[in-house]
C-alpha positions, 0 to 999 in steps of 0.5 A: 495486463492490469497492474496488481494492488494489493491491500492490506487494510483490517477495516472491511468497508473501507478495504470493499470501497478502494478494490471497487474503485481499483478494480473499476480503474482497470487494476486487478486488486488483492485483500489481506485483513492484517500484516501477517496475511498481507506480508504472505500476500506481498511475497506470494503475489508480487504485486506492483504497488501496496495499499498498506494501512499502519494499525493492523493485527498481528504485525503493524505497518510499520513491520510490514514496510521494514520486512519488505524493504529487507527483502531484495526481491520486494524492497522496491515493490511501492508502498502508498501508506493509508493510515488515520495516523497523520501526525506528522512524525508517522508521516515522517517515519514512514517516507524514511522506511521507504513508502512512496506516498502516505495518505490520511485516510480522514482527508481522503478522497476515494478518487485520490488513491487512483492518482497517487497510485499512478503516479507512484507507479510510474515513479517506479517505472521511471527509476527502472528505466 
């Protein structure tokens, strides 16, 4: 069965960019356009890994990674932040919240986000076994 991404990103052409590649990577991909609808979507679909942008309606990043880290039942769904916040305390700040990776969105490379996503998800698998 594809593994389930789930992206929370308000920037529509890019949010259309990355559930292309996913979904050509063999992933089933869902989109939610801000924090409140991509927390919902967290909960609702329990996805395996989360695409989670920082600048976002209604709730930030940041507030989604906290609900879902105080959620037993999502605290160790893997977050990858995607964000065009690259100092260097928001990087910090969101590896100690808990995200499993940080991508800048200005150095990435659309390919990138494939490799980071399988090794964030088998870093999950590793800690399950």
């Amino acid at each position: 069965m594809a593994k389930k991404i789930l992206i929370i990103e308000d920037d529509k052409f890019l949010r259309k960019v990355i559930t292309k590649k996913l979904s050509k990577g063999g992933y089933s991909v869902i989109e939610a356009i801000d924090g409140e609808k991509g927390l919902e979507a967290v909960k609702k679909e329990k996805p395996d890994l989360v695409l989670l942008d920082l600048v976002l309606p209604e709730m930030d990043g940041f507030e989604v990674l906290a609900k879902m880290k105080k959620e037993s039942s999502l605290s160790k769904t893997p977050v990858i932040i995607l964000s065009n916040l690259g100092e260097k305390e928001e990087i910090d700040k969101g590896f100690k919240m808990g995200a499993t990776d940080y991508l800048v969105k200005a150095h990435l490379i659309p390919g990138e986000i494939l490799d980071r996503i399988e090794v964030a998800l088998n870093k999950g698998r590793a800690k399950n076994n």
